[in-house]
N, C-alpha and C positions, 0 to 999 in steps of 0.2 A: 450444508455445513461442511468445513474440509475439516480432517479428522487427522491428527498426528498422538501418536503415542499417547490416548484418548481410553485403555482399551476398560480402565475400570468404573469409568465415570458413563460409559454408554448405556445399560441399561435404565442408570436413572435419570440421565440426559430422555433418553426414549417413553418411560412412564409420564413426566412433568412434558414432553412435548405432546403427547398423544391428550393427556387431562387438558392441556391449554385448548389446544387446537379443536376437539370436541365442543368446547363450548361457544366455540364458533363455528363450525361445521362439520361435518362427518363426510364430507367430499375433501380429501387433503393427502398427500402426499410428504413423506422425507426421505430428502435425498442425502443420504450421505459419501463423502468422496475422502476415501483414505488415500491418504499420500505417504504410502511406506513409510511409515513411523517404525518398523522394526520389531512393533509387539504384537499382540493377537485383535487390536480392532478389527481387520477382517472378518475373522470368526468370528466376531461376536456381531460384527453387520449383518452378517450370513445367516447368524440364528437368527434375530431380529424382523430379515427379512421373510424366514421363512416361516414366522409366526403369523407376523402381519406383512399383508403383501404392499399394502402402503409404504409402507418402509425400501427403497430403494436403494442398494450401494454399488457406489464405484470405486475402483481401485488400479493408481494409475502404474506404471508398467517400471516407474522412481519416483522422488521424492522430486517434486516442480516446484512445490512452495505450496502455501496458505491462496496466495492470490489468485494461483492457477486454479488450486481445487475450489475458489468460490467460481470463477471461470466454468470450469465443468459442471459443478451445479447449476449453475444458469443455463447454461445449453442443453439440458436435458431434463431442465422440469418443465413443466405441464399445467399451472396453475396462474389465473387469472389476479393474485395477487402473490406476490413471491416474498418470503423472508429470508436474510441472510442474517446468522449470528453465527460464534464462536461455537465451539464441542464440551467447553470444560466449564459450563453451567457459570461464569462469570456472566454470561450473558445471559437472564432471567427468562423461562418460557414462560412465566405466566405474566409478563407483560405484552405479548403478543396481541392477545386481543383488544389493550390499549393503542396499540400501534396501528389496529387495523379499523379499529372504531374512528380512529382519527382521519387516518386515511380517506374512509369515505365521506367527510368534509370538504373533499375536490381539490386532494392531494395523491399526487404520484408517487413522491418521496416523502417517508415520516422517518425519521432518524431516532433515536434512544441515547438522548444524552445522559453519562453518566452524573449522577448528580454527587457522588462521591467513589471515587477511583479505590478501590480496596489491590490497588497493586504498592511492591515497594518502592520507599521514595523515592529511587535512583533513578527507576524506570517513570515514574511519574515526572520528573525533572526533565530526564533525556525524551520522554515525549513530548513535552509541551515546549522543548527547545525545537526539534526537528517540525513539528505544525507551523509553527511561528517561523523558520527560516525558509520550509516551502510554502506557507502562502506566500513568503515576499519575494522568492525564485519564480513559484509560478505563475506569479500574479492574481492569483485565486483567495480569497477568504477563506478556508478550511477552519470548519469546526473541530479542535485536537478534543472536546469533552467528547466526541462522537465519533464510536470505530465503526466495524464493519455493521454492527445491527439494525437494521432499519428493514423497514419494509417498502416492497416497490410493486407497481404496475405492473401486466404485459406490456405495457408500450413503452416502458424502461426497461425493461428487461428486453425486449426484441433489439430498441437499438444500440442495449450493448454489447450484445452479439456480433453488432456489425464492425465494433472497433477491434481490429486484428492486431496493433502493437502488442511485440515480445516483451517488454516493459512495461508491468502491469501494476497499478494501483487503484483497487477497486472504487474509495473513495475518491480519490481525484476523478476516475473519470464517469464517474455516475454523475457527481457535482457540475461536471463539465459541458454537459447535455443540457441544463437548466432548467428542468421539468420542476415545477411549482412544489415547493419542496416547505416541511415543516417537523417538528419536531415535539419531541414532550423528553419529559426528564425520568429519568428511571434509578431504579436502585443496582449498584454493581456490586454483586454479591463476590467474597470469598471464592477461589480456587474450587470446587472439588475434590479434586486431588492431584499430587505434582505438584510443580513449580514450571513457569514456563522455557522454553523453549530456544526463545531468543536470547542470545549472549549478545554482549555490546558489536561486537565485530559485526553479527549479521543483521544486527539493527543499523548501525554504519551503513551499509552495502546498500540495504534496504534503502533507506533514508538518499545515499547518493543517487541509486539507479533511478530513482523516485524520481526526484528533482532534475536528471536529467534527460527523465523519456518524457515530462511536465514542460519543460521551458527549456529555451536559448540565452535567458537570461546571465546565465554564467560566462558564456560568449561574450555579451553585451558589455558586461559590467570588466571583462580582460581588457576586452576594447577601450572601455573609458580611462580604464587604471594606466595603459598604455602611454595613452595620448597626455594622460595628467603627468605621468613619471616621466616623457620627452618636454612637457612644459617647463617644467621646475627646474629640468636637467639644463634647457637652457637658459633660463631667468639665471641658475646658478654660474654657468660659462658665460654668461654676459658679467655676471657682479665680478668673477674675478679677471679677465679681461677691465675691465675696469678698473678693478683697484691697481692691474698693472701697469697702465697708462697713463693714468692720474696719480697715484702715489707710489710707484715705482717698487709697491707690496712681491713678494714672490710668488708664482702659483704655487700652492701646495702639491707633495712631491709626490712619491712612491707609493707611500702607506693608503694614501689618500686614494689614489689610483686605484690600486690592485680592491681594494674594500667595495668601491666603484662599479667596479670590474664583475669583481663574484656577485654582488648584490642585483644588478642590473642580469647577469648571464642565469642568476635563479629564479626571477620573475619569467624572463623570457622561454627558459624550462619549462614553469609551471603552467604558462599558456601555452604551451605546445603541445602542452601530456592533456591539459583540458580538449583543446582541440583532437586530440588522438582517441579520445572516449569517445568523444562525439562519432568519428570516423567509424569507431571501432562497433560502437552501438549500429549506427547504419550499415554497415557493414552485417549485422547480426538480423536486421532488419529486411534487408534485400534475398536471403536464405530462404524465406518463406517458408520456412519449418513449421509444424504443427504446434502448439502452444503448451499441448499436450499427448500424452498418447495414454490411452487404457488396457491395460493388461487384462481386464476381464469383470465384469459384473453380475447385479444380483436376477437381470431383467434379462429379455433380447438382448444378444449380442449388439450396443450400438455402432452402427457404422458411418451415419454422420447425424449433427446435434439437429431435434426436432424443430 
């Protein structure tokens, strides 16, 4: 679980994890990965941890994001079937053992579709906009009733360790892998406490780097608008050409021009700034920088992921 500004919801995040998970075994581990959220989750990891030694935490050296800290999770847990969910109890632990019952039905990936979203409307609107515009960017079917929660394999888990992109979207690219995947419907419970997180801007961000570390499809689709705005352009230079010839009509003057002019020179901008991300992403890409770095945990020092 990655952990942001989490710090009063953790110990009963930890009682309802530890009751769930007993009832499925008593071999189990939680990892949790604070990403400087700026309050006391640390400390309160650190008691946690040193109650139960089960309890594991990491805490990264700044704030990488949500994606990185399920990233770090992954890399350093230890278990034959892996859960990923949220910190702030919107994601139910005692469906767990539904998720893992299903599982072994000779399924990799069980996913926890929400069966009703207890978020506000805005954000339910502006999510199920952004699912729906990247599946048709990425070319992927994406489930938007279904976030990070699900449970997965070691052999889902090993191979996405293997995928290194800085541009990181858990669900897309667990999805991307194709491992026989299924799902059950869950209850999404109320907040905890707080409100989240995400402001529209960094859901924006989120939503763009998404769609452009997913597809070239936004390339594709400049390309075609291109070649369609050179067509028209000349269908239209032929019509008035024409009516010059034939009915001795005027080309249209100035206004007409310059409108022309800005409208065509603003397309051509905006494929070139598209084009420039792209660059700029690979660019970010070739760096080869770490994805994360750890400031210090509850375990051995880790030095690289198990």
């Amino acid at each position: 679980m990655p952990v942001y500004k989490a710090e009063k919801c953790l110990d009963e995040l930890y009682m309802r994890l530890k009751a769930a998970l007993e009832s499925v075994s008593p071999d189990f581990e939680i990892v949790l990965v604070e990403d400087c959220g700026g309050d006391n989750s640390w400390q309160v990891i650190e008691r946690l941890a040193a109650v139960d030694p089960r309890v594991h935490g990491i805490q990264f050296s700044r704030n990488f994001g949500q994606h990185y800290g399920i990233t770090a999770g992954l890399d350093y847990c230890h278990g034959d079937w892996v859960v990923v969910m949220d910190c702030d109890l919107q994601d139910r632990p005692e469906e767990i053992p539904r998720l893992y019952a299903k599982a072994l039905e000779g399924y990799d990936v069980v996913l926890a579709r929400r069966r009703a979203r207890r978020d506000p409307p805005l954000k339910r609107i502006t999510s199920w906009l952004f699912y729906k515009i990247f599946s048709y960017l990425a070319d992927i079917e994406y489930d938007g009733a279904s976030g990070n929660f699900r449970i997965m394999s070691r052999t889902v888990v090993a191979n996405f360790r293997r995928m290194g992109e800085q541009l990181r979207f858990f669900g897309g690219m667990v999805q991307w892998m194709g491992f026989p995947t299924s799902s059950i419907e869950v209850k999404h419970a109320e907040r905890f406490e707080g409100k989240s997180t995400y402001t529209f801007a960094k859901l924006w961000k989120l939503a763009s780097e998404t769609i452009i570390a997913h597809s070239d499809k936004p390339l594709r689709l400049a390309v075609r608008f291109g070649f369609m705005m050179a067509f028209f352009s000349f269908c239209y230079g032929m019509y008035i050409l024409g009516r010059a010839l034939f009915y001795g009509s005027s080309i249209p003057g100035w206004n007409s021009l310059i409108v022309s002019l800005y409208f065509i020179g603003g397309i051509i901008i905006a494929i070139l700034g598209i084009l420039g991300i792209y660059l700029g992403k690979t660019f970010d890409e070739s760096k080869k920088r770490p994805l994360y770095i750890i400031r210090r945990a509850t375990f051995d020092e880790p030095s690289t992921p198990d």
